[in-house]
C-alpha positions in Angstrom: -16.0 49.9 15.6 -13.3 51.2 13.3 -12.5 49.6 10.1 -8.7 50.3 9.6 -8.4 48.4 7.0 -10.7 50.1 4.9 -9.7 54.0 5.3 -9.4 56.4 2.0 -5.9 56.6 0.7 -6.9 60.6 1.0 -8.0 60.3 5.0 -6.1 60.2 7.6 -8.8 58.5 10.2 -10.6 55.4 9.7 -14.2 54.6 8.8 -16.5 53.3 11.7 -19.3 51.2 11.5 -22.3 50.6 14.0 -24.2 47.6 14.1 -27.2 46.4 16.3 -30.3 44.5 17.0 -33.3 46.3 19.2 -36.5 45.1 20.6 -39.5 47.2 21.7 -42.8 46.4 23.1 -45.1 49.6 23.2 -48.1 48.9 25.6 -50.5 52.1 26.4 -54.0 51.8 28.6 -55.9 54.9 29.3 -59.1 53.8 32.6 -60.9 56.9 33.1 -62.9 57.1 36.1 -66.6 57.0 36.3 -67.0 61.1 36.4 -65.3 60.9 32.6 -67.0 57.5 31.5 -70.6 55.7 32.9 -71.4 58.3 34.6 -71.5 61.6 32.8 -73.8 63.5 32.4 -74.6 64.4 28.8 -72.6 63.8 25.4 -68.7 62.4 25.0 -68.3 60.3 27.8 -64.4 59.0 28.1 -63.8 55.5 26.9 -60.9 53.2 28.2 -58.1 52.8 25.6 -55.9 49.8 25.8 -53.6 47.7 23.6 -50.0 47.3 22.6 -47.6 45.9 20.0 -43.8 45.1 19.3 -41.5 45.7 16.7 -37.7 43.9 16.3 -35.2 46.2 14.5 -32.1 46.3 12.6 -29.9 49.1 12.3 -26.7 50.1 10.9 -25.0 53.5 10.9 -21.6 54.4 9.4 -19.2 57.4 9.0 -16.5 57.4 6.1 -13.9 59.7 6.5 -12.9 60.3 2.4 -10.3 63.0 2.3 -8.9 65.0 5.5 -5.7 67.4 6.0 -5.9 68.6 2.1 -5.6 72.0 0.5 -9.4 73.5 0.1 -10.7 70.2 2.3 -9.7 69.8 5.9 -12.2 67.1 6.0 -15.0 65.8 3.3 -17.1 62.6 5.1 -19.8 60.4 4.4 -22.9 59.5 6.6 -25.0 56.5 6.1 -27.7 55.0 8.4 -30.4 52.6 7.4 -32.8 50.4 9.6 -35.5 48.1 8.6 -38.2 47.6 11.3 -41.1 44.5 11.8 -44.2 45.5 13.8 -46.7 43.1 14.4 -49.6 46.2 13.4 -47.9 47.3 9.9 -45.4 44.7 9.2 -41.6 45.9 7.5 -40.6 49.4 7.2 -37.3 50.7 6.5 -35.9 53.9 7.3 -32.6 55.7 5.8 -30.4 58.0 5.1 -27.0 59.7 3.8 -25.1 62.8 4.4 -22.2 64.7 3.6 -20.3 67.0 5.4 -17.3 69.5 4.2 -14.5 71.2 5.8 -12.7 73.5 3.3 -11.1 75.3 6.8 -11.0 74.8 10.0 -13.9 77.0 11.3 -16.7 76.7 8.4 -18.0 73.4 7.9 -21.1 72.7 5.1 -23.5 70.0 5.8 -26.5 68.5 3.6 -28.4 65.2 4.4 -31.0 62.9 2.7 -33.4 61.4 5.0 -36.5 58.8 4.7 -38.5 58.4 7.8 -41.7 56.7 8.9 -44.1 57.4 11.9 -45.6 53.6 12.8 -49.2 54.4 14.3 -50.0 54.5 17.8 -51.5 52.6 20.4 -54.2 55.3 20.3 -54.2 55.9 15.9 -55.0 51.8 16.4 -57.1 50.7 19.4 -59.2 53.7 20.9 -62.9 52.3 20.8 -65.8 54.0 18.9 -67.5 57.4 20.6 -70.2 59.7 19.6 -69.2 63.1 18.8 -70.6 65.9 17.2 -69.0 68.3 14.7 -70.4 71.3 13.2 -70.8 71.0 9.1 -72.9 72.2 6.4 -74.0 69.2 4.5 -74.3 70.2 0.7 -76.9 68.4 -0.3 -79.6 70.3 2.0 -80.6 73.4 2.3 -80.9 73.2 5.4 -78.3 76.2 7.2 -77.9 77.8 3.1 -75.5 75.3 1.8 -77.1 74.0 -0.6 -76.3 75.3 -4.1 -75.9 74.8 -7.6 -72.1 73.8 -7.3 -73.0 70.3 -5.5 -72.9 67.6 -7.0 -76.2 66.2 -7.0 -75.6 62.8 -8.4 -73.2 62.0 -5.5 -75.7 62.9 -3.1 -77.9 60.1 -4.2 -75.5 58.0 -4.4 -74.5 58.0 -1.2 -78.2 57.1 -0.1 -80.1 60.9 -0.4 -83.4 60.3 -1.6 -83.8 62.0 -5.1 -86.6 64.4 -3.7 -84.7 65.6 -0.8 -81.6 66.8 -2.0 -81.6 70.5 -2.2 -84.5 70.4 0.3 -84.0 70.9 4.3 -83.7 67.6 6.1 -80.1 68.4 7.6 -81.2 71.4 9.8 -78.5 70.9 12.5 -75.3 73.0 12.5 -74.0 69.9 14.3 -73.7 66.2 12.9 -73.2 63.5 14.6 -70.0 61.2 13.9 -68.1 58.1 15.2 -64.6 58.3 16.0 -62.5 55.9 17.0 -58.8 54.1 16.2 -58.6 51.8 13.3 -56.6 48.8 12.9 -55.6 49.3 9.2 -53.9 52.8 9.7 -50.5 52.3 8.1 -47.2 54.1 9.2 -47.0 57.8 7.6 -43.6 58.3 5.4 -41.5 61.6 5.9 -38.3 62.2 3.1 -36.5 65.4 4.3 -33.6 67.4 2.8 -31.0 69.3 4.7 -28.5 71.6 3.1 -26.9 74.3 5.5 -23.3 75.4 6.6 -22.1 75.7 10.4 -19.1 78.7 11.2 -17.3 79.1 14.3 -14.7 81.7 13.4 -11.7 81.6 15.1 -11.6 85.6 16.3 -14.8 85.1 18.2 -13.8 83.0 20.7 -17.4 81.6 21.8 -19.1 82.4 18.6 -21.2 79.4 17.1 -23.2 80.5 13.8 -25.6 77.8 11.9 -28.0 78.0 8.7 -30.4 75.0 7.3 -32.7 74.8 4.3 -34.9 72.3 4.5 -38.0 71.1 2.6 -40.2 68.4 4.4 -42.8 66.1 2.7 -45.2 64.1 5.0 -47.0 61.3 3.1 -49.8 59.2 4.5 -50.1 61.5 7.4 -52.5 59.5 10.2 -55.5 62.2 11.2 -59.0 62.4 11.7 -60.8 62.9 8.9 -62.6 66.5 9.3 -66.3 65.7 8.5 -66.8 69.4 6.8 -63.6 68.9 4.1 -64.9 65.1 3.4 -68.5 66.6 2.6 -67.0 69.7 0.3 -64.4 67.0 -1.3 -67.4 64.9 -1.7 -70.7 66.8 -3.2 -68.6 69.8 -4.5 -65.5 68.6 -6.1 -66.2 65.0 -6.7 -63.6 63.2 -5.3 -64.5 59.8 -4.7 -62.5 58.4 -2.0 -64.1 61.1 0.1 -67.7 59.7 -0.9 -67.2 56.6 1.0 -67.4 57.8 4.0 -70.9 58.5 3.6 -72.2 55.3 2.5 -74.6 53.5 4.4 -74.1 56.8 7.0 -77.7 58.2 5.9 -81.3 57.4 6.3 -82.4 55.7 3.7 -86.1 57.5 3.9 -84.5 61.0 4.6 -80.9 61.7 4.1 -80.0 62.7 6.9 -76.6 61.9 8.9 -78.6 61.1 12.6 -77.8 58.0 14.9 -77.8 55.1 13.6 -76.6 56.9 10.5 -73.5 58.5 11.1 -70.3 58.7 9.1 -67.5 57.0 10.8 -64.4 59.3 11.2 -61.7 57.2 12.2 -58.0 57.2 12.3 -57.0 57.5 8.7 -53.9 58.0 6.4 -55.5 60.8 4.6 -52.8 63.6 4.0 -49.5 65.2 2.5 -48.2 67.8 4.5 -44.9 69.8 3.2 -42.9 72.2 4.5 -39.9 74.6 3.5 -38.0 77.1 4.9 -34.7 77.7 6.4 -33.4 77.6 10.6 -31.1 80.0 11.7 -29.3 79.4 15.6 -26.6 81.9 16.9 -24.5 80.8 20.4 -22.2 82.3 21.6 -20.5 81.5 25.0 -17.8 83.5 27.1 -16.1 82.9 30.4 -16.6 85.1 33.5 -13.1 86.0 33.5 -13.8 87.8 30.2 -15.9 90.1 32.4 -13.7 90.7 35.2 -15.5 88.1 37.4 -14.4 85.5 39.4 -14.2 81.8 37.5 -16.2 80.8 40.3 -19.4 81.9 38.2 -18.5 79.7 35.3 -19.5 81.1 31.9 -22.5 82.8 30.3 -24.4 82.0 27.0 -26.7 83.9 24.1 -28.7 81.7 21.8 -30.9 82.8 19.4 -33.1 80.6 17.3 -35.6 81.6 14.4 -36.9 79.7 11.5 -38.0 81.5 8.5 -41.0 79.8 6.8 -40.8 79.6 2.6 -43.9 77.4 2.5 -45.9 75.0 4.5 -49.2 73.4 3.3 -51.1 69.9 3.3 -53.7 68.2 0.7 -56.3 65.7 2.6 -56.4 64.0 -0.8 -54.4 62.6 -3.8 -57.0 64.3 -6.1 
């Protein structure tokens, strides 16, 4: 509602102020029938997926008008919005953000917004049971395929249950390695902050004419994936980064090395990556009646958009290191 008592000496229009409460419960169960599951022929049967969980919200959103009808402002606001979340898989996250928006006339208005944002995991990132499947990869620490050279890191091999006398010698000879994939419970929710800064002009001698241009720069933290098996083995043997390494314990033969069933790394639903993004958006409409074209109003009115986004930078680490 609006908060009349409470409006900017400079604004002519009150601030208003949402408040609520939500409840969700999100429920997901995938059956496949026997020609995908028990009874294919082969590799990578389909396993049912099935689970659920709820989350109670808060929210509150609000729009403060600070100066309006001014020389150089026809209208400067304020946006706020912030909601704190409980899910019974991750427990509290909060979400928020704030805006401004700027009139100096009536037909160019400039815009910029702040936002933090959170993806909670899925029913699938969570609960989708363990299956077999095989990706291709070089493993490092044989020579098996030619990747084996003086670069890896040969300590890390052992460590992570090569025998001493096999590293560098062929015992991984198969351009595909077996792997467990699978959901995992611990997943937490990924974390997004964005910034917005762009300006929107509908000049008055175009009738129609609707002309809008955003920067933004996104940054993805704690993005859920599946771990690729051939960027955990180069982070692992080749640039010794340790979080990557433990993926591989207790996923070799002890007497060989090699990743084979029952060995097998497990490549579940992780938080593993940082993905960012920059660039800007540009969108033209413009809109006329058919009367404009000597047609009958019966045929309503026509429309041109055009959308493009120009790309600055986009990118994404699968690892703090």
């Amino acid at each position: 509602g609006e908060l009349e008592n409470m409006a900017s000496p400079m604004a002519d229009i009150a601030p208003a102020l949402v408040l609520g409460v939500e409840y969700r419960e999100n429920s997901a169960s995938i059956r496949p029938d026997s020609v995908l599951g028990p009874d294919v022929r082969g590799f990578n049967q389909s396993l049912p997926i099935e689970g659920s969980f709820d989350v109670y919200e808060f929210f509150t959103e609000v729009d403060v008008p600070l100066i309006t009808n001014k020389p150089g402002i026809e209208s400067l606001n304020f946006t706020g919005a912030f909601r704190m979340s409980d899910y019974s898989t991750i427990g509290n996250a909060q979400t928020y953000a704030a805006g401004l928006g700027w009139e100096p006339v009536e037909d160019l208005r400039f815009r910029t917004q702040y936002n933090r944002a959170v993806r909670a995991p899925n029913v699938s990132d969570l609960f989708a049971p363990a299956t077999n499947g095989f990706p291709g990869a070089q493993d490092p620490c044989s020579s098996g395929l030619g990747s084996f050279d003086s670069g890896v890191i040969s300590a890390n091999c052992v460590a992570t249950g090569v025998p001493a006398a096999a590293v560098g010698t062929p015992f991984q000879s198969n351009a595909q390695i077996e792997a467990l994939f699978g959901g995992n419970s611990n997943v937490s929710e990924e974390v997004a902050d964005t910034f917005t800064v762009g300006a929107v002009w509908q000049p008055n001698f175009i009738n129609g004419l609707t002309l809008q241009v955003d920067y933004y720069q996104i940054e993805i933290e704690d993005a859920i994936a599946t771990p690729s098996l051939q960027n955990l083995l180069d982070e692992c043997y080749r640039q010794d980064i340790q979080p990557s390494c433990d993926f591989f314990n207790g996923a070799r033969n002890p007497s060989t090395g090699e990743m084979a069933n029952p060995f097998m790394p497990e490549l579940f639903s992780s938080n593993l990556a940082v993905f960012e993004a920059e660039g800007v958006d540009v969108r033209v409409d413009y809109m006329w009646d058919a009367e404009q074209m000597g047609l009958s109003s019966d045929l309503g009115s026509f429309g041109v958009n055009y959308y493009s986004t120009f790309t600055i930078g986009n990118g994404y680490q699968t690892s703090e290191v």
